[in-house]
Phi, psi and omega in degrees: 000166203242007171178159208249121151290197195267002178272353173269346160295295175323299190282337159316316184294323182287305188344290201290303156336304190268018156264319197293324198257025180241001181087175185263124149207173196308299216300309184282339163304337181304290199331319209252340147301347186235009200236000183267307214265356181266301189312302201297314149343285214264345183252041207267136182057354174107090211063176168297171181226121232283164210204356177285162184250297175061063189142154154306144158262060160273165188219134172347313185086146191323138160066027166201173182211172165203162177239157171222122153264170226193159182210122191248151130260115196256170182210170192225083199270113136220134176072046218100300182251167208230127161214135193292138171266283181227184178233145193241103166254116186226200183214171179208117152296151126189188199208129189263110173258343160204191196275136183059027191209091179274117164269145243180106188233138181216110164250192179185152184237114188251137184234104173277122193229126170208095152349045184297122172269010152256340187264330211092154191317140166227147188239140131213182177212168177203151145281129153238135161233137151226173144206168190190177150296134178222127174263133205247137176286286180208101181080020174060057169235326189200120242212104171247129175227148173204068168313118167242139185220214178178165195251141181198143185082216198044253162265333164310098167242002145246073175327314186310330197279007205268327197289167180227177137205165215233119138273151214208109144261132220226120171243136177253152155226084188300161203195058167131203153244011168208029194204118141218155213271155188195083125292140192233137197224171157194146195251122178242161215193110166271141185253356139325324176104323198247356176281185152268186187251114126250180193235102193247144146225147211226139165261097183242206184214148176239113195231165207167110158327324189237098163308308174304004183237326187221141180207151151268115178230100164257164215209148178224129144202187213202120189240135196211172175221110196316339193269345216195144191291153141105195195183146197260154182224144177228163155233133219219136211207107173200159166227135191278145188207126170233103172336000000 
């Protein structure tokens, strides 16, 4: 990684404390090197940085809005192996200020847990908020948004280091009058200057008596960064709901 914020600094340090006081040998230096380069991984911007789409490109409509709140379990894949990171609780707005032209507001609250056999558990959290435009392409078929936010509070003591903006195409595919398919892509582009690009894509679903009135959006995606092995994965569970 090409660079450490200040909660990944913080939490190496309690790391290294706690290998210190148990004394220096190889397993803990191992220990506290791949438990370095994982925490640094993961705290890029400030934790993973949610990456679910969790909507259709359908758009609110001129004068009306809708809201979905949500729920992530994100995990951590490499070389094998699987590990629960965090857990994410938000909402996602938006609001139709003209025909095809949506503001869009999201916050979330992430809570990081990690299971170490040498250190013992390590925690942190942050607040995320972004917002942005979403603009509808064609027919409630294609959706392009594009949110900037930034990470804050908890463990996050450099915001400036946190921002982001996510461009986003949002594809629907109907399957029925209760059923429809909603693949997703995103670029998340740290504006710090010092991160990586990284690349989500995501599969979700709209399931409903009504769409129009309601929708169940469970949600699968997979988040990756082209320089660097393994990779995130989350499943996301919220209902969209319009008023």
């Amino acid at each position: 990684m090409k660079r450490l914020c200040a909660c990944n600094i913080i939490t190496v340090s309690r790391i290294s404390a706690k290998n210190s006081s148990k004394g220096s040998n190889l397993m803990s230096r191992f220990a506290l090197v791949a438990c370095f380069a994982f925490v640094v991984f993961v705290f890029l911007a400030g934790c993973a940085p949610p990456f679910s789409a969790m909507q259709s490109a359908k758009l609110a409509g001129r004068g009306k809005f809708e809201v979905t709140p949500l729920f992530s379990t994100v995990s951590f894949s490499a070389e094998g192996e699987t590990e629960h990171i965090q857990n994410e609780y938000g909402i996602q707005g938006a609001y139709g200020l003209v025909d095809r032209f949506d503001v869009q507001l999201r916050y979330e609250f992430i809570s990081f847990e990690y299971e170490d056999p040498y250190t013992g558990p390590l925690s942190a959290s942050a607040h995320v908020i972004g917002i942005g435009p979403k603009i509808g392409l064609y027919r409630d078929m294609f959706a392009f948004c594009s949110p900037i936010g930034f990470a804050f509070g908890g463990d996050i003591e450099e915001v400036s280091e946190t921002w982001q903006i996510h461009p986003t195409l949002v594809i629907t595919l109907p399957i029925g009058n209760s059923f429809e398919l909603n693949p997703s892509s995103k670029v998340l582009i740290p504006l710090s200057g010092d991160g990586d690009i990284l690349l989500a894509f995501n599969l979700g679903a709209g399931i409903s008596a009504n769409l129009r009135k309601w929708a169940i959006r469970p949600e699968l995606g997979f988040l990756v960064d082209p320089g660097e092995e393994g990779h995130f994965t989350h499943f996301s569970i919220g209902i969209t709901i319009y008023p």
